[in-house]
DRENPA-3360 file (N, C-alpha, C; in nm, 2 decimals, always signed):
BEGIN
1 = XXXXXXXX = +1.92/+2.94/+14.44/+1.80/+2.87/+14.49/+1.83/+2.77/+14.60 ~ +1.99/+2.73/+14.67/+2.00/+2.69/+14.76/+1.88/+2.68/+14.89 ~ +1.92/+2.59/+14.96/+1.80/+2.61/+15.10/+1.78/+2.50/+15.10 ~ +1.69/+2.49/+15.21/+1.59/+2.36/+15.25/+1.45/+2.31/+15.21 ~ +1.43/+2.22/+15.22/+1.32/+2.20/+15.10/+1.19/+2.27/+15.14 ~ +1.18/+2.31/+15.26/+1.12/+2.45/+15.29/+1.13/+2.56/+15.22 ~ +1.26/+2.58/+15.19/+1.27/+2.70/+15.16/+1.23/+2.72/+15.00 ~ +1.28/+2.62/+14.93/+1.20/+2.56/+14.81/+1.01/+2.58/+14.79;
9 = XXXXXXXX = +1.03/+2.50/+14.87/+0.85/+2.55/+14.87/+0.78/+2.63/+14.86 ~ +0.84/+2.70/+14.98/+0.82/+2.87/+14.99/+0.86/+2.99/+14.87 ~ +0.92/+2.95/+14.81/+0.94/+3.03/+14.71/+0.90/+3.00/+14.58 ~ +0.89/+2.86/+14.55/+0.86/+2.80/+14.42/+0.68/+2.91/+14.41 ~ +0.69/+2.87/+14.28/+0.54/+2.94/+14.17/+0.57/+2.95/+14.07 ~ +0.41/+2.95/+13.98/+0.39/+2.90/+13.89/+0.47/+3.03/+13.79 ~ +0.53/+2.97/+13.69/+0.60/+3.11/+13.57/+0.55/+3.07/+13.42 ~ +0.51/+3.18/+13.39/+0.43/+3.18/+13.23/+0.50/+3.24/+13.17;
17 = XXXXXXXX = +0.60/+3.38/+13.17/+0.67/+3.42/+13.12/+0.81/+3.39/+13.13 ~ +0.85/+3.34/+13.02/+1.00/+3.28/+13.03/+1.08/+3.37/+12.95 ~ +1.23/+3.34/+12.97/+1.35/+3.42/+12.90/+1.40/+3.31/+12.73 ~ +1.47/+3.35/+12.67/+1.46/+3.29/+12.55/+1.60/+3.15/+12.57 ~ +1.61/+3.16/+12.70/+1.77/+3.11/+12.77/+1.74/+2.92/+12.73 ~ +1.82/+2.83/+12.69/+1.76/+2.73/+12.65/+1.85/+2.70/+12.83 ~ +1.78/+2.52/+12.85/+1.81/+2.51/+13.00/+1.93/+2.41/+12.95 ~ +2.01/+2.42/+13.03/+2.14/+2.34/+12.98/+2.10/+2.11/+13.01;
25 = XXXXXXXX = +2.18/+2.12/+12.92/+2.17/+1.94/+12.94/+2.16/+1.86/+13.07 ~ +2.27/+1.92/+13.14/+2.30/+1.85/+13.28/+2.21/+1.90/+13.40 ~ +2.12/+2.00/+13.37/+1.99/+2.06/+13.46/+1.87/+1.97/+13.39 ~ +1.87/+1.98/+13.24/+1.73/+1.90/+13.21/+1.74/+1.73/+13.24 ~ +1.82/+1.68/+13.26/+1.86/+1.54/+13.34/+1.89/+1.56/+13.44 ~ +1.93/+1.63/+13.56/+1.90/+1.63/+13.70/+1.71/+1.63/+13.74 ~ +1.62/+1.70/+13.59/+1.52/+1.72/+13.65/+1.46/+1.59/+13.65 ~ +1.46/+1.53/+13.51/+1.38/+1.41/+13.49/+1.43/+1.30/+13.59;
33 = XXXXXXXX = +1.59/+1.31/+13.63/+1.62/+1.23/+13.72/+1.55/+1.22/+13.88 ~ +1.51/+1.37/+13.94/+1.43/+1.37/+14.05/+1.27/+1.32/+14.00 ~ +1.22/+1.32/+13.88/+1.13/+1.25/+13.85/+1.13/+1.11/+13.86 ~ +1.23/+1.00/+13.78/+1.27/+0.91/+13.78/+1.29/+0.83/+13.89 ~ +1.33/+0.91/+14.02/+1.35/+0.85/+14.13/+1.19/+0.87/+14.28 ~ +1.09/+0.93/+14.18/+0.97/+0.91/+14.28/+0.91/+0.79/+14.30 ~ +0.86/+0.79/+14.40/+0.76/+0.61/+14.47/+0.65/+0.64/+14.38 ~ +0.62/+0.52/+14.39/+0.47/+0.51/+14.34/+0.45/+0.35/+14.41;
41 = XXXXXXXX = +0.30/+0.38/+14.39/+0.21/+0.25/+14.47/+0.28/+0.14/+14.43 ~ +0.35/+0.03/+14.52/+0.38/-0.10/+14.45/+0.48/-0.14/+14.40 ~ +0.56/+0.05/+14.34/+0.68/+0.03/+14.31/+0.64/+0.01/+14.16 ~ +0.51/+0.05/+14.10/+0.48/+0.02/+13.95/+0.55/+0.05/+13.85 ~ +0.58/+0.23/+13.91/+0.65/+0.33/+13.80/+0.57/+0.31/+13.65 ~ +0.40/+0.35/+13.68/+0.37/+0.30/+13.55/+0.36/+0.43/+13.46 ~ +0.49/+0.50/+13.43/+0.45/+0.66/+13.40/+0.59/+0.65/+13.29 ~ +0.59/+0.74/+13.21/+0.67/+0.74/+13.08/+0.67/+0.95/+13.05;
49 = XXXXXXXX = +0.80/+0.95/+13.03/+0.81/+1.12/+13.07/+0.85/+1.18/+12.90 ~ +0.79/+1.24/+12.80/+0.78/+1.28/+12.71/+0.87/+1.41/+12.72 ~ +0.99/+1.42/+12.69/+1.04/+1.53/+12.68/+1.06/+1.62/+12.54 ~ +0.98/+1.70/+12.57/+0.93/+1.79/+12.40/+1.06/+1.95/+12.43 ~ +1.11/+1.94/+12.34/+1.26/+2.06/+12.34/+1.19/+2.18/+12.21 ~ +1.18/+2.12/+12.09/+1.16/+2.16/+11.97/+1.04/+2.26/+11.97 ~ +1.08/+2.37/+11.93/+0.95/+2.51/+11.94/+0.84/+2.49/+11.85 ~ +0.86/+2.39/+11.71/+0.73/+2.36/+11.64/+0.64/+2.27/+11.74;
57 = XXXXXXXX = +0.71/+2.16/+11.78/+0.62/+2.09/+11.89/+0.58/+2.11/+12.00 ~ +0.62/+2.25/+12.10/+0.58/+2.29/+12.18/+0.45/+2.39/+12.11 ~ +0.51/+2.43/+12.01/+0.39/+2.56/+11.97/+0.26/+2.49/+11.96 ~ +0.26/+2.33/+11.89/+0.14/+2.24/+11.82/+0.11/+2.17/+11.96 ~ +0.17/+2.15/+12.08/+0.11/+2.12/+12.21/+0.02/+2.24/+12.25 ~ +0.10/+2.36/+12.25/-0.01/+2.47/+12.33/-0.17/+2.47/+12.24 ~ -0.15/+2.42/+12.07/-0.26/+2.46/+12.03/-0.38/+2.32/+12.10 ~ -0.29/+2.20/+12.11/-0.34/+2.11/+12.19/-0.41/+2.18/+12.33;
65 = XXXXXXXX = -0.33/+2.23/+12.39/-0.39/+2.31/+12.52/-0.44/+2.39/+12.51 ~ -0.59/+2.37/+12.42/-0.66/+2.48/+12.43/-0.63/+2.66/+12.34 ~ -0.48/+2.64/+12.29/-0.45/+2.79/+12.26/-0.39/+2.90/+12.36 ~ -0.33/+2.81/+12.45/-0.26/+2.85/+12.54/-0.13/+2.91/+12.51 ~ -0.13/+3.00/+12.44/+0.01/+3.07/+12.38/+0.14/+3.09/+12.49 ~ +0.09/+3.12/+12.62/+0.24/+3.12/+12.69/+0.30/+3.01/+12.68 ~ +0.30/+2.91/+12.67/+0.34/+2.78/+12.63/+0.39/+2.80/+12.57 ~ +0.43/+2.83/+12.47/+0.50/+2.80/+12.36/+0.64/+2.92/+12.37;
73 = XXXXXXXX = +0.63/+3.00/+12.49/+0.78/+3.05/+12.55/+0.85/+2.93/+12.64 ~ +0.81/+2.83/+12.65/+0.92/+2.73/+12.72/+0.98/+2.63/+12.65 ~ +1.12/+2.68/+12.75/+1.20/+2.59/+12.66/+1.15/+2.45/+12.64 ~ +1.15/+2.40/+12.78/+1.11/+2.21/+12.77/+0.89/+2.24/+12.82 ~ +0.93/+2.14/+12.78/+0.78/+2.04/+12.80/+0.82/+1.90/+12.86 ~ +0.79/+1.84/+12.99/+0.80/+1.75/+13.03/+0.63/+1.69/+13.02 ~ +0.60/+1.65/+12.93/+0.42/+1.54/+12.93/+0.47/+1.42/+13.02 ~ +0.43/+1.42/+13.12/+0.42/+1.29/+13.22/+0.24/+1.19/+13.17;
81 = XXXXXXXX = +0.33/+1.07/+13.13/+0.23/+0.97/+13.09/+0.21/+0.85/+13.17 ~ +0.08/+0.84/+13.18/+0.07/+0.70/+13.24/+0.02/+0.60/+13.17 ~ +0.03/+0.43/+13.20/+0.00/+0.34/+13.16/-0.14/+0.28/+13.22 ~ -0.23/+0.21/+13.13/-0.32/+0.16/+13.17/-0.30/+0.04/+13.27 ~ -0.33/+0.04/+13.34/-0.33/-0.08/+13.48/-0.43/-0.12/+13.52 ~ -0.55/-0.03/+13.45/-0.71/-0.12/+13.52/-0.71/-0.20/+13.60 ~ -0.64/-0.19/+13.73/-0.65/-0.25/+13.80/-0.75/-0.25/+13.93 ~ -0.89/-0.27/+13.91/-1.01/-0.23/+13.97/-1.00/-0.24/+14.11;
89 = XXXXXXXX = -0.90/-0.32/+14.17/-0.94/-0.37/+14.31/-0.93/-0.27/+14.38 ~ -0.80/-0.19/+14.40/-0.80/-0.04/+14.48/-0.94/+0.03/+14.48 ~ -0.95/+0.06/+14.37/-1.09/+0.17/+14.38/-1.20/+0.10/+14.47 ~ -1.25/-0.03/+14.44/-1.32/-0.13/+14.48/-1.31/-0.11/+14.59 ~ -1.19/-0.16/+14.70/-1.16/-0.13/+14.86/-1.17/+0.00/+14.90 ~ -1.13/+0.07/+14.76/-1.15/+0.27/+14.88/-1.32/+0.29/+14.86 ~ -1.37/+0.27/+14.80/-1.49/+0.28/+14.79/-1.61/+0.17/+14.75 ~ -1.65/+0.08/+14.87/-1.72/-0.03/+14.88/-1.89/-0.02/+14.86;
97 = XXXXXXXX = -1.90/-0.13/+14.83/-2.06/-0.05/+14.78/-2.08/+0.01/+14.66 ~ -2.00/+0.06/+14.55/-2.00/+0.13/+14.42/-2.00/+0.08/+14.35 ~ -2.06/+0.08/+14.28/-2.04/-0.02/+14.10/-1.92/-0.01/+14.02 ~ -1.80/-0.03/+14.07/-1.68/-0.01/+14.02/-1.68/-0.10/+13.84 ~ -1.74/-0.19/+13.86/-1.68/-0.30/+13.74/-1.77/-0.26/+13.63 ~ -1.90/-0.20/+13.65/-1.99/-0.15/+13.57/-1.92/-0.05/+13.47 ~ -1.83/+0.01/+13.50/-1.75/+0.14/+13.43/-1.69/+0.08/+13.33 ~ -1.72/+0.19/+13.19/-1.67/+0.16/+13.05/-1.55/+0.15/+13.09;
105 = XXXXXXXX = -1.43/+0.05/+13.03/-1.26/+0.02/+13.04/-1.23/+0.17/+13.00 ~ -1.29/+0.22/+12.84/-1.19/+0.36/+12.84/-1.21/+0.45/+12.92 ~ -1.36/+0.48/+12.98/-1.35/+0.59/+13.08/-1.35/+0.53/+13.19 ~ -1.33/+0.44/+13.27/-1.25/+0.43/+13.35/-1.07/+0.45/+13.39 ~ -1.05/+0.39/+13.28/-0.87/+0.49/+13.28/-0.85/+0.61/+13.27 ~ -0.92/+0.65/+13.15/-0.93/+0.83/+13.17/-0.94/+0.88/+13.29 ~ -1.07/+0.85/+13.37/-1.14/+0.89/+13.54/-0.98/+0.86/+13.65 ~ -0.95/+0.71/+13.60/-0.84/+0.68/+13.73/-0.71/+0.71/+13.65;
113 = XXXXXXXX = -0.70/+0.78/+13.56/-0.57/+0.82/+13.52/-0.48/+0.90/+13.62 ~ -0.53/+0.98/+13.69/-0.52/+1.07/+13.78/-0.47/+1.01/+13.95 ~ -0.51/+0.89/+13.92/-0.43/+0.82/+14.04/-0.36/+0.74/+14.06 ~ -0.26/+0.75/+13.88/-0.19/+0.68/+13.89/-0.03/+0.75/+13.92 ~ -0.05/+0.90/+14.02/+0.05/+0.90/+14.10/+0.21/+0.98/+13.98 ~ +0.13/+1.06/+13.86/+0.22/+1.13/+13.80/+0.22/+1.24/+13.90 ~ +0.16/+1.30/+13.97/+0.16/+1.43/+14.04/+0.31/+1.41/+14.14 ~ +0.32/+1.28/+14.20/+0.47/+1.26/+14.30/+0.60/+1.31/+14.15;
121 = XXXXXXXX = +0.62/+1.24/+14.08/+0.72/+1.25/+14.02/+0.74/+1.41/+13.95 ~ +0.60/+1.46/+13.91/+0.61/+1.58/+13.83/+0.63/+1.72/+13.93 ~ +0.59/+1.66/+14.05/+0.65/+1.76/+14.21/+0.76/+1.75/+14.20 ~ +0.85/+1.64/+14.20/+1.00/+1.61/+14.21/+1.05/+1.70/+14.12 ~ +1.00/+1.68/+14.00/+1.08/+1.77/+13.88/+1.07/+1.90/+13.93 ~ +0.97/+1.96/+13.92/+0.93/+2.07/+13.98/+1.04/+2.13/+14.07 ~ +1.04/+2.12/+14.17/+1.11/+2.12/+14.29/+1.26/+2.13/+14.25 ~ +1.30/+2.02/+14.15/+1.43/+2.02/+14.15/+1.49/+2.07/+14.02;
129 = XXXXXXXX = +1.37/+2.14/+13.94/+1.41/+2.23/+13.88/+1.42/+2.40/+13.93 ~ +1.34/+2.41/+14.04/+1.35/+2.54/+14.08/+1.46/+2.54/+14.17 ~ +1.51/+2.44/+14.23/+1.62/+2.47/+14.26/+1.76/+2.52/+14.19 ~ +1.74/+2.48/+14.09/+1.87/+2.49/+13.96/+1.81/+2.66/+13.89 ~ +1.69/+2.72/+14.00/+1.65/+2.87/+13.95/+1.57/+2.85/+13.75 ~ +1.48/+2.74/+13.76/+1.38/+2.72/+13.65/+1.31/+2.70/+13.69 ~ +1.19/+2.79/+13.67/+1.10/+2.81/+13.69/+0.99/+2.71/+13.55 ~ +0.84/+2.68/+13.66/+0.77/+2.60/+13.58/+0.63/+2.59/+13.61;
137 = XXXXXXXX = +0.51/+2.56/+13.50/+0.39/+2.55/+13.55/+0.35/+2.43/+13.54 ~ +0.25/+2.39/+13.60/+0.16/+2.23/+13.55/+0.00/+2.25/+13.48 ~ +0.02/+2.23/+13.32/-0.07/+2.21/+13.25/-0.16/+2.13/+13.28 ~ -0.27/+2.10/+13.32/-0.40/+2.00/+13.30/-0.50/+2.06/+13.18 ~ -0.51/+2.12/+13.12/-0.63/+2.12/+13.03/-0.55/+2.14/+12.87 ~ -0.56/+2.05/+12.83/-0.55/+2.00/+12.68/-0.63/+1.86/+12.66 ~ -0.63/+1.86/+12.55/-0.74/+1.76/+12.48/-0.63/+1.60/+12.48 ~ -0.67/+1.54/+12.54/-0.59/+1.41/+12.60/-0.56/+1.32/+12.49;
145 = XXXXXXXX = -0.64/+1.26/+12.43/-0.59/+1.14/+12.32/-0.56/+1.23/+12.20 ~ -0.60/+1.42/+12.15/-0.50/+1.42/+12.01/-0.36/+1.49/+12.08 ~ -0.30/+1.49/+12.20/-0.19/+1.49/+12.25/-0.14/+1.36/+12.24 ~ -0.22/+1.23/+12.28/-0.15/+1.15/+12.23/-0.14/+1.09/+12.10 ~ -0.16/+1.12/+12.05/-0.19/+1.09/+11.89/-0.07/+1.13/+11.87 ~ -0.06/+1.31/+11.88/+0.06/+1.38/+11.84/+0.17/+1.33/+11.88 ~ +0.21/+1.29/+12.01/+0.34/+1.21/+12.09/+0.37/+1.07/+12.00 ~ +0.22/+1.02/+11.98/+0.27/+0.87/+11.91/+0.30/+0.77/+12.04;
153 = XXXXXXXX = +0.29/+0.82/+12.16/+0.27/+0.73/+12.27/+0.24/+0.58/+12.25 ~ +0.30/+0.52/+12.29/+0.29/+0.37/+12.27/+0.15/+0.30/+12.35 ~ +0.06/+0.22/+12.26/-0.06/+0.17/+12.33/-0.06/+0.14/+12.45 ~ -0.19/+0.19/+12.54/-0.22/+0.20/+12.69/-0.16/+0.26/+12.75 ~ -0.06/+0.40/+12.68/-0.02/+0.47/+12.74/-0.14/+0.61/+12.72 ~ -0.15/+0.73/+12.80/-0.20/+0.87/+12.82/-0.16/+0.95/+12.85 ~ -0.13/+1.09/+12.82/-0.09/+1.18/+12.89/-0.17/+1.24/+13.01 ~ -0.11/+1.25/+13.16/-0.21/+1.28/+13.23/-0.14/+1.46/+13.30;
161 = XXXXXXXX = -0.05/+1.53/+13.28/+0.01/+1.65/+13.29/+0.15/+1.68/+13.20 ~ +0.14/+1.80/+13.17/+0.23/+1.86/+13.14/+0.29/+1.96/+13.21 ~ +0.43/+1.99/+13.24/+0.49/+2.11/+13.32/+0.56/+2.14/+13.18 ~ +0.55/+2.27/+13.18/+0.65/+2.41/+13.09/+0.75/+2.43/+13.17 ~ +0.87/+2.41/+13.15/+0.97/+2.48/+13.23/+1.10/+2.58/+13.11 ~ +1.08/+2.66/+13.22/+1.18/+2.79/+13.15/+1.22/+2.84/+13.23 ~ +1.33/+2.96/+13.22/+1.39/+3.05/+13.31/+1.26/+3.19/+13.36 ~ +1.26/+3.19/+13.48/+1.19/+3.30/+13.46/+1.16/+3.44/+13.41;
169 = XXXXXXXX = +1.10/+3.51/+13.30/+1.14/+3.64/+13.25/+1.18/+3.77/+13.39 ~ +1.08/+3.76/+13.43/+1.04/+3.85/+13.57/+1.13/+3.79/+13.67 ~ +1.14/+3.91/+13.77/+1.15/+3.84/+13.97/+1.03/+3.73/+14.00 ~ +1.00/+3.60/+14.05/+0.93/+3.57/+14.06/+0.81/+3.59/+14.20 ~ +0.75/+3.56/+14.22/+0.69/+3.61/+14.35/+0.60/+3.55/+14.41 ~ +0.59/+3.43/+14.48/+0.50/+3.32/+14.56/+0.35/+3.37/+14.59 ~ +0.27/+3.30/+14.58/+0.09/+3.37/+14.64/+0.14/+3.36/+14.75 ~ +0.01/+3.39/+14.76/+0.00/+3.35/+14.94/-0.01/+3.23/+14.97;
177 = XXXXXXXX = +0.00/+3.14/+15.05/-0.06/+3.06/+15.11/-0.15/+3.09/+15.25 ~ -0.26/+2.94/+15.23/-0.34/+2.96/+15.32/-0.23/+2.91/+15.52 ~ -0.33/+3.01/+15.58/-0.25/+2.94/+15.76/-0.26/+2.83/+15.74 ~ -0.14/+2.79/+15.80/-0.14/+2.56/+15.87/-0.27/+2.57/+15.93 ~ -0.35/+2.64/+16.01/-0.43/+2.66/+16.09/-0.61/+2.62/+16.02 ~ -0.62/+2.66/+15.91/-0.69/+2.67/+15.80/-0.70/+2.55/+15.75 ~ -0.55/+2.47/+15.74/-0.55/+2.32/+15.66/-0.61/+2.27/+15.75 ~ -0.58/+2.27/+15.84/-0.57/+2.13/+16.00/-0.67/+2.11/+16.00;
185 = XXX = -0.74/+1.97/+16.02/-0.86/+1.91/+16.08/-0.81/+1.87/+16.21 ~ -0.82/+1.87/+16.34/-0.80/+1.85/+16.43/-0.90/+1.70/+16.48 ~ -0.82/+1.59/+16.49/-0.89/+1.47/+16.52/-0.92/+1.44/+16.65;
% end
């Protein structure tokens, strides 16, 4: 899976069917390490990486997700968690005029959980596990606080994604992507 981070790109997709291959030690800590090493706003690092190995606790996550049975063919589960920071001012400045402070504290963190910038670090992993040829998906739909319940997450923490990573069963094979042409807003 050598190449350039191009060529990474271009190839990486999402894999549901895995091989029964466990991922070696010194790959599942290079991954969390390219996680470890992502920015975040401020330099906060307000995120905490749950690494689930064990096939009863993967199996009782997929039932968390909805009953999402391929799940429970991967080897790891990396749950990327964030901490609460309610820290209103940001929202406040990107969007002025809103009733930002009016918002319940718990669904406000649930709502801004999402911008607390797990998606940088769980790309990293991603990325730097498909390089090492493991393949992986990103979970968003499971039931949020009995995943944490189940983790035992330490208070004002959440899970806000999970990646499955495993060896691929199959050849893998990229969608398409849309043209650069397609993306562009031209200013």
């Amino acid at each position: 899976m050598k190449g350039t981070i191009l060529d990474l790109l271009r190839g990486r997709c999402s894999v549901r069917d895995f091989t029964n291959e466990s991922i070696p030690e010194d790959v599942v800590r290079y991954i969390l390490e390219a996680g470890r090493l992502s920015p975040s706003g401020g330099n906060e690092q307000p995120w905490k990486f749950v690494l689930v190995r064990d096939s009863e606790s993967i199996e009782r996550i997929a039932e968390i997700a909805y009953g999402q049975r391929w799940i429970q063919g991967a080897a790891i589960l990396v749950v990327l968690c964030v901490k609460d920071v309610s820290n209103r001012e940001i929202q406040k400045a990107r969007f002025p005029g809103r009733d930002i402070e009016s918002v319940d504290d718990q669904l406000y963190f649930r709502i801004n959980m999402e911008e607390h910038q797990t998606k940088i670090p769980g790309t990293h992993m991603v990325l730097a596990a498909w390089e090492k040829g493991v393949g992986s998906t990103w979970i968003s739909y499971f039931i949020v606080d009995e995943l944490a319940e189940f983790l035992g997450l330490p208070s004002g923490y959440l899970p806000s994604e999970m990646i499955a990573f495993g060896y691929p069963k199959n050849e893998t094979e990229p969608v398409e992507k849309k043209d650069m042409d397609d993306l562009i807003i031209k200013f």
